[in-house]
N, C-alpha and C positions, 0 to 999 in steps of 0.2 A: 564163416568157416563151414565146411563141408564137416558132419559129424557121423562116423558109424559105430559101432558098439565097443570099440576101444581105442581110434584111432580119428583125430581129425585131420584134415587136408586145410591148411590155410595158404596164404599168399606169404614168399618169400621175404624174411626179415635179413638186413644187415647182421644182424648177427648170429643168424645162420651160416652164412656163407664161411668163415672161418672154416665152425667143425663142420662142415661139408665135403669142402678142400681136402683136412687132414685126415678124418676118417673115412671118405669114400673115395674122393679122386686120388690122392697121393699112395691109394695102395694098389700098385701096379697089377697086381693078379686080379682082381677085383673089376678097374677100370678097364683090363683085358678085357675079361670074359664078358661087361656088359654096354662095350663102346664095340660100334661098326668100324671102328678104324685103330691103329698103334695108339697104345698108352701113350700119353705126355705126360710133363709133369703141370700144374698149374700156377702160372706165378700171382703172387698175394700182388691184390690190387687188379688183376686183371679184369675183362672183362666177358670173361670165356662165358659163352651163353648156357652150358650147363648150369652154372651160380647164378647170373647175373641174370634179371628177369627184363628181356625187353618187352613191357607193355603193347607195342603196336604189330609186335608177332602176332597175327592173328590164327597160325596152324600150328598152335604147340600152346598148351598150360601148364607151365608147372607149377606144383604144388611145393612146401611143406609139408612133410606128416610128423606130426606129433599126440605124443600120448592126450589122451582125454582127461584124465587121472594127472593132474600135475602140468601137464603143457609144456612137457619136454620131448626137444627135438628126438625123431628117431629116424629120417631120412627124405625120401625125396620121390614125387610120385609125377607121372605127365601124360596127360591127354595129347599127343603128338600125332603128326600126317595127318593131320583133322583136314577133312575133303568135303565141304557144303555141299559140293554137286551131287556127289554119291552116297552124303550122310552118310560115314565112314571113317574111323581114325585108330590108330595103335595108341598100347596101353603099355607104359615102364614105372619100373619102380626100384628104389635101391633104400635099400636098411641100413643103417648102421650096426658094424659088428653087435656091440652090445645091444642089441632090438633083435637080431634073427633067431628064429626057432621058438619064438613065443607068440606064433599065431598070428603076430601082424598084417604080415603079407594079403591075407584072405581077407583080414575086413576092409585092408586099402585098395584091394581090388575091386570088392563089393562097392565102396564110395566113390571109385574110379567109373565103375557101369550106371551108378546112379547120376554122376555127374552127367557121361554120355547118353544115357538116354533118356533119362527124365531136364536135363536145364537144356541138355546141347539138342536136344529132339534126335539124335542120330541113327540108323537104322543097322548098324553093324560095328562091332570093336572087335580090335585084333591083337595077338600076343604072338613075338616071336619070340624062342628062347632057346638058350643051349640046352641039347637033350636028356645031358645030365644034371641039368639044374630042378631038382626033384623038387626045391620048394615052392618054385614058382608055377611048374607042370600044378603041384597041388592045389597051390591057391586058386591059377586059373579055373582047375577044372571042378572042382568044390561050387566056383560060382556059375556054372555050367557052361564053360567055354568046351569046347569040343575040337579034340584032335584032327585036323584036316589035310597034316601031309608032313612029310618030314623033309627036308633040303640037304640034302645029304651033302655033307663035307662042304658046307657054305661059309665058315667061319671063320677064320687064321686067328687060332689064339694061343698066343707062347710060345711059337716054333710048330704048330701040327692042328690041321685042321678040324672042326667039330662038325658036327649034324647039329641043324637046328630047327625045332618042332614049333610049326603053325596051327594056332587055334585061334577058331575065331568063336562070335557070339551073337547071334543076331534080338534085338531087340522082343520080339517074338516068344523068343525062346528062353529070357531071362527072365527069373523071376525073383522078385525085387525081394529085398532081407526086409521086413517088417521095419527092424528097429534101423534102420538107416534113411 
């Protein structure tokens, strides 16, 4: 397990995937605003590769994050578009309701850069997000991502498009949390 000052990243358990399903996929505003494409719904037993970890993906990790304090599930974290050639990949993550606004976000970010740059050796990580999504702006940029451009009206979400804001982070320029 991946450990940072309140949250660890481990490898997805069976019985995650349940409350994963019901409190982050099945809540349609939610799976809106944080999927590239129309909400669905997920059927139990599937094996929709957001839940379902296929091992021999080699350009996407998802995590587990769970509290440190206890080892209760609190959501779902992924090293994704990971690019060997150009040492390079995006960074997602999603809370569960009960987890948001209690600071998570910033230290799963933190262990999300430490993953990529210190195990993955990678030279740049990226975060796209909706522009109104003030937690994740925060947490990003807390860990020194840096605003790089806005995409304006990129988004389709709910009937009306969004702006979504680019930051990236170069390896260089990240400086690593001590206690992580």
């Amino acid at each position: 397990m991946l450990r940072g000052t309140t949250v660890g990243l481990r490898a997805r358990h069976e019985d995650d995937i349940p409350v994963l399903r019901t409190e982050l996929y099945d809540d349609v505003v939610n799976g809106s605003r944080s999927e590239s494409g129309p909400w669905r719904p997920v059927t139990p037993g599937s094996k929709d590769p957001r839940l379902v970890v296929d091992d021999k993906e080699q350009r996407s990790v998802p995590f587990s994050v769970v509290e440190l304090e206890g080892g209760t599930l609190i959501g779902t974290a992924t090293l994704w578009g990971i690019d060997t050639h150009n040492r390079c990949a995006h960074i997602g993550l999603g809370l569960l309701p009960s987890a948001r606004g209690k600071g998570y976000g910033t230290d799963v970010v933190a262990v999300l850069c430490h993953y990529g740059f210190v195990v993955r050796g990678l030279h740049r990580l990226q975060i796209e997000t909706l522009a109104d999504n003030t937690a994740m702006l925060r947490s990003a940029e807390r860990n020194g991502f840096v605003r790089e451009g806005v995409l304006r009206s990129s988004a389709w979400v709910l009937g009306e498009f969004l702006d979504e804001v680019l930051l990236g982070l170069l390896a260089q320029d990240w400086k690593a949390d001590p206690r992580v």
